[in-house]
N, C-alpha and C positions, 0 to 999 in steps of 0.2 A: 761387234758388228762395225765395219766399215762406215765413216762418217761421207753422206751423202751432200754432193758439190751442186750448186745448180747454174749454169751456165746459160745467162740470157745475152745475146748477141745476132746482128741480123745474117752477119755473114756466115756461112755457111764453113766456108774454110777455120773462121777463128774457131768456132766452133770443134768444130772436127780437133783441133790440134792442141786446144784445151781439155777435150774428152779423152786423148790419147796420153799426154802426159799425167794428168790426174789418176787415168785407171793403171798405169804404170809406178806410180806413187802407191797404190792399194785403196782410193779413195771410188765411191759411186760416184755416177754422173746422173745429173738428167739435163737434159738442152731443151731452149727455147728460144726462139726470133722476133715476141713480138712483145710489149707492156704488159697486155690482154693476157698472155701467156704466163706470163711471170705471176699474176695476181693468182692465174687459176692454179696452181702448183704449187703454191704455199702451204695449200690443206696439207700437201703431205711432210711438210716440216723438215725443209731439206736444213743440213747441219751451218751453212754457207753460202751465199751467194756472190756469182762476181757478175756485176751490172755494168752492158756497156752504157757510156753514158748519151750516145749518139745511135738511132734506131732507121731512120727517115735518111735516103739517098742525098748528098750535100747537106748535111746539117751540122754545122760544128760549133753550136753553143753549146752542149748540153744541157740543157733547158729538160730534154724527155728524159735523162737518164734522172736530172734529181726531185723533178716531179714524179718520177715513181719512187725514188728513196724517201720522199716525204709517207708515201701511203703505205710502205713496209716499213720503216724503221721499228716503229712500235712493235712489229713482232719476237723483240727479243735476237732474233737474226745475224748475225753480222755480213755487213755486206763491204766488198771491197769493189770500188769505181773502177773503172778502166776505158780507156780514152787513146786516141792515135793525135786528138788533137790539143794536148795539155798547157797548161799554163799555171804556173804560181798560183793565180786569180781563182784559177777554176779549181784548181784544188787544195785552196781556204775553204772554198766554199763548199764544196762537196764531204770536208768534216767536220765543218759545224755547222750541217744538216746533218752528220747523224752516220757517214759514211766512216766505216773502221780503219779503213785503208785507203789509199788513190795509187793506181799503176797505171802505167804510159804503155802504149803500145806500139814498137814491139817491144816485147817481154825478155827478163832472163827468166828461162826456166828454175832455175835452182831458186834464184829469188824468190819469184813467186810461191814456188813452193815453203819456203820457209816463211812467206808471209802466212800464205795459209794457213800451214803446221803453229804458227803463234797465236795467230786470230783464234783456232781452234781449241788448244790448251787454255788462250783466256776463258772462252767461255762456258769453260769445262769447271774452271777453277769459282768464276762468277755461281754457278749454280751449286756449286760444292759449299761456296761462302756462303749463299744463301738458305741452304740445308743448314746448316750449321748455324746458324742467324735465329731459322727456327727453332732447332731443337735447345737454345740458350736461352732466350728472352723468355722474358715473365709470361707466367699460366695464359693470362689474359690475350697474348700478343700469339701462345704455343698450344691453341686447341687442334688439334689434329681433326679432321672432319673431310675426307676426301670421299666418303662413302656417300650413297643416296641417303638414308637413315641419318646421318649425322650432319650433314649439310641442312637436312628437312629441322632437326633440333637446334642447329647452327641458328639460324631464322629466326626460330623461335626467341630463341637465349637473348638474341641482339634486341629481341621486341619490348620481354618483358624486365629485362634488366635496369631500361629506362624508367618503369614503373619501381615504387613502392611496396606495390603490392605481396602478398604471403604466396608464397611457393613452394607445392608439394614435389617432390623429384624421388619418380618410383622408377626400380629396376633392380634387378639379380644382383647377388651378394658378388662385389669385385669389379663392378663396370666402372668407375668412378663417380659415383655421385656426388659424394663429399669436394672433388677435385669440382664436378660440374659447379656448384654453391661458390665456391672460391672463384672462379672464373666469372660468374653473375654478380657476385661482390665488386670483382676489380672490375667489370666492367657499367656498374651504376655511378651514382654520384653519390656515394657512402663510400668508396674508396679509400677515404683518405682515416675514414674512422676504423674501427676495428672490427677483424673477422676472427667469429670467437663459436668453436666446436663443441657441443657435448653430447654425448652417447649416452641414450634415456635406456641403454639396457645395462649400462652398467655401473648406473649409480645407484647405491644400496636405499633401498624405500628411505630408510629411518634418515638418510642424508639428503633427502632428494629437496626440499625446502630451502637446505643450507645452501645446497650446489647451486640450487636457481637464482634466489633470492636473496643470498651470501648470510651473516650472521652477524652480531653485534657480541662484543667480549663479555661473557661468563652468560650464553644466551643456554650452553647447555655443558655439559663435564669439560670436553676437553676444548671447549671454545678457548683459547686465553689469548686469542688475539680480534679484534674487528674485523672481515672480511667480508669484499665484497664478490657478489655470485654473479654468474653469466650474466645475467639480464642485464645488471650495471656496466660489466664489461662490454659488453655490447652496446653500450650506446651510442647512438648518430652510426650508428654500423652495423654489421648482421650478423645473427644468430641461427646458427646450424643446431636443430635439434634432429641430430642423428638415430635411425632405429625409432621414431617414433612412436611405430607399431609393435614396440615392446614396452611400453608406457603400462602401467599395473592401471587398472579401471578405475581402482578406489582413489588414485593419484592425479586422475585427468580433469578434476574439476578445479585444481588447485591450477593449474596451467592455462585454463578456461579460463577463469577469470582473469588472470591477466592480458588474457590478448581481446578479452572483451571490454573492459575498462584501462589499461595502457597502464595499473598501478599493479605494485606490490608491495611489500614490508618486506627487510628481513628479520629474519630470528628475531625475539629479544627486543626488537624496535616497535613503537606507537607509531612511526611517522610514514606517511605512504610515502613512495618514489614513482615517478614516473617513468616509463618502460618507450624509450623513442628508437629500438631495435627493430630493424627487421627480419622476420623470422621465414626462414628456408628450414623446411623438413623434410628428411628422407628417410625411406623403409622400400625394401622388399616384400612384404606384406601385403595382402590385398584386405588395403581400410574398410574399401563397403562391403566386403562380407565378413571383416569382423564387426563389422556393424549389425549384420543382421544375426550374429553369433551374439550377441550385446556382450563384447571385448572391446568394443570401440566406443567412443561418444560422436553421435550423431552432429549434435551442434560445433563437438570440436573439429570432429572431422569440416565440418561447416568453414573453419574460422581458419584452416588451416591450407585449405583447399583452392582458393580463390584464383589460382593457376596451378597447371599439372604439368611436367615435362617428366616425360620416359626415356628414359637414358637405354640405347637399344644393347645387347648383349654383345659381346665380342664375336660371336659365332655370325651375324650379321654387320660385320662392319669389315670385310676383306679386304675391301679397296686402302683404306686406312692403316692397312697392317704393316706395310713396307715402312712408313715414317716413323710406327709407332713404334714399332721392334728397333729398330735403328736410334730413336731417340733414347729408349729402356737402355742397350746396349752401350751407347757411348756413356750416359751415370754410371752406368755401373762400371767399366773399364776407368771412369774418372775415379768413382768411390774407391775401388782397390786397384789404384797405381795400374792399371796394365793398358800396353798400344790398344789403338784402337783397334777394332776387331768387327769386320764385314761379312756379310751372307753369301752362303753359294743362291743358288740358284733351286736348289732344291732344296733346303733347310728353308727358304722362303715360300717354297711352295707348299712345304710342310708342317708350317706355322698358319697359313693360310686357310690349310684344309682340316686342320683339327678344329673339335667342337667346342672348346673350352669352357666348360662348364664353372669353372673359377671365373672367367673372364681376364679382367687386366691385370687383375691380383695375381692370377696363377700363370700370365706369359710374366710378368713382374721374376715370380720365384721360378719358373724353369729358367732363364735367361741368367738369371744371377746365378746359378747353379751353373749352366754351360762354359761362361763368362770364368769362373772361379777353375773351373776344372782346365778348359781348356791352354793345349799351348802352344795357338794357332793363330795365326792373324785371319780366319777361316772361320767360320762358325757351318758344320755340316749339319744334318740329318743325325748323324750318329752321336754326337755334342748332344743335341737338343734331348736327348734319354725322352722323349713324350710318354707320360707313364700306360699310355694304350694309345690303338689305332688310331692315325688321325683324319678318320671316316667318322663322319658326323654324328652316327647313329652306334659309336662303338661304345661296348662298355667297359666302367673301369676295371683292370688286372689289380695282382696281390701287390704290385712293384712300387704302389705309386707313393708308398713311404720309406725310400728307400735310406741305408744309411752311407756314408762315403765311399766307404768300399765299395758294399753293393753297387754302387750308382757308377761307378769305376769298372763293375767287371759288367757292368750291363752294357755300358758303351763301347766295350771291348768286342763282346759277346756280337752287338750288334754291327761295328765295323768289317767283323769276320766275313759275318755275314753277307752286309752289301759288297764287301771284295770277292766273294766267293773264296774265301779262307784265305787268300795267299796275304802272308803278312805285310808284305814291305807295302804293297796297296793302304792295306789295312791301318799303318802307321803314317801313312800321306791323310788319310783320314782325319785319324786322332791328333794328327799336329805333332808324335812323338815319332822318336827314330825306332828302324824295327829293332837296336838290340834294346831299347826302352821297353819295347812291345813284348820280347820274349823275357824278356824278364820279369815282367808282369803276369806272363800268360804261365809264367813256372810259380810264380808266388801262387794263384790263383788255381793251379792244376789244373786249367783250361787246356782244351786238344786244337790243333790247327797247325797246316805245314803247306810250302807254297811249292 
């Protein structure tokens, strides 16, 4: 889409001969004659503005043009001065208030244009660096939250991170909650201490004391060294008890008590420790009605509850999907060596409209799947192999464990398709050349002729 110019000047003729040369460059216009004007036509976020700096009949301070640069510049904008009455003086000043460029008037056409064309590419590159800015820096600095839903947790996060307090963080398997704890770690004042994770479904009962609580050497057979357990590890810092709500019932008084008296022992030891950890838990699980199943403990629940944040599902957070694909995408072209590699248009809209029922886990493994296969600086629709419809209400197919191959003739199968068979289409597609294609479509005994 054509980068939009906006043209404030009182004259009518500058006007006109500015809009003539720009739309002959390929660039939009829009024109306007007066301050008032300029202020009201920003909503629509033109790409440039060239600002005379003289408005008002005999005026030749520019006094009006940089008092309105003072009240746009903060829009990100770049604006370039323009004046018939210049001087050295005047245009010092006019760039360190904020103005990108200063031109005299009258103009070389070509010039300007190439002022333009550079002004334009900067700030192409500024917003590209600052994408890039985001998707590098630490968790705390790289939460993605453009969506309603996640800007409403955004809020939250910044409130209670300031707090101490215990935090339950409930949502579907794959949204990140674990990522969200880490993010509330770096952003408290326990930062500097240590963020330390354990999965309560996948520590074996008979270890689950040792894991917490760590053990003293010869406390049980294969102890033959001191060690200490999360809770130690944890301290002055937080503790993520993962999966909570697979915590065995006979196991959850032993965990109670410690977050009701701040002590424990390990293994083998007489001697209590004290527990200065803060504890973040998270499950998928709904606690009050395994509480009312009595799977749950009431007072643990109690103890562990004292803030709740719901991490919303991916299938509600669309707005957020452009950064976050694009973020997933560039790791993973970093992880295995490959260019970087960008969305069409509809492979984003396609991401967008499926219901992902995995969440971030599963854009995570189709993307690194795409990413591996493809070998395209493109990422399409046909890449993306979505193992079903991506209609919100779709159900899963046989496909969705597919193995190499398979996942290779499926992509093929599907490029056919959206080319309506013609192959060399079909290999603009895939990123592969068509005899790449028909020699795939012969390995495969696949049909299709253009």
């Amino acid at each position: 889409m054509a980068a939009t110019i906006l043209i404030a000047d009182d004259d009518a003729d500058i006007r006109l001969a500015l809009e003539l040369l720009f739309s002959s460059a390929g660039y939009q216009t829009l024109s306007v004659s007066t301050p008032a004007q300029v202020l009201d036509v920003l909503v629509q976020q033109p790409a440039l503005i060239l600002l005379d700096m003289n408005f008002q009949q005999d005026t030749t301070s520019g006094k009006e043009g940089l008092s309105l640069l003072g009240k746009i510049k903060d829009s990100g904008i770049p604006v370039i001065m323009m004046t018939a009455w210049a001087s050295i003086e005047l245009a010092v000043t006019a760039m360190q208030q904020g103005a990108a460029f200063f031109v005299q008037k009258p103009w070389n056409n070509q010039l300007l244009l190439q002022v333009v064309h550079q002004q334009l590419t900067l700030k192409s590159l500024a917003a590209e660096n600052q994408q890039l800015r985001q998707l590098t820096e630490p968790a705390a600095n790289n939460w993605i939250a453009e969506s309603p839903s996640m800007q409403e947790l955004e809020q939250l996060v910044k409130m209670v991170a300031a707090t101490d307090a215990n935090i339950l963080i409930l949502g579907e398997n794959g949204t990140g909650k674990s990522q969200l704890a880490q993010r509330i770690h770096l952003l408290s004042a326990r930062n500097k201490g240590a963020f330390v994770s354990v999965n309560m479904a996948a520590i074996p009962e008979n270890l689950f004391e040792a894991e917490l609580f760590g053990h003293e050497k010869g406390a049980f057979t294969d102890a033959r060294k001191q060690r200490l357990g999360r809770f130690a590890l944890a301290h002055q810092g937080t503790l993520l008890l993962d999966e909570i709500g697979c915590l065995p019932l006979h196991l959850q008084p032993k965990l109670l008590r410690v977050l009701e008296s701040g002590e424990f022992e390990a293994l083998g030891s007489s001697h209590s420790q004290q527990s200065n950890a803060r504890i973040i838990s998270a499950t998928n699980a709904d606690l009050a009605q395994l509480v009312q199943m009595q799977q749950f403990r009431q007072d643990l629940l109690y103890r562990l509850n004292t803030l709740v944040l719901t991490l919303p599902p991916l299938r509600q957070r669309q707005a957020d999907m452009p950064l976050l694909a694009a973020q997933l995408c560039q790791q993973l072209c970093q992880k295995y060596r490959k260019a970087p590699i960008r969305f069409t248009a509809a492979a984003m809209q396609a991401l967008q409209q499926y219901s992902w029922p995995g969440n971030v886990r599963e854009l995570s493994h189709i993307l690194e799947r795409a990413v591996l296969l493809s070998q395209s600086s493109t990422l399409d629709v046909p890449h993306l192999a979505l193992p079903y419809s991506t209609r919100t209400n779709a159900a899963p197919s046989a496909t969705s464990s597919l193995d190499l191959a398979a996942m290779e003739q499926q992509l093929i199968q599907q490029a056919l398709a959206q080319s309506g068979q013609q192959l060399s289409q079909a290999a603009d597609l895939l990123g592969i050349s068509r005899h790449a294609l028909a020699r795939r479509l012969e390995k495969y005994q696949s049909s299709g002729q253009e």
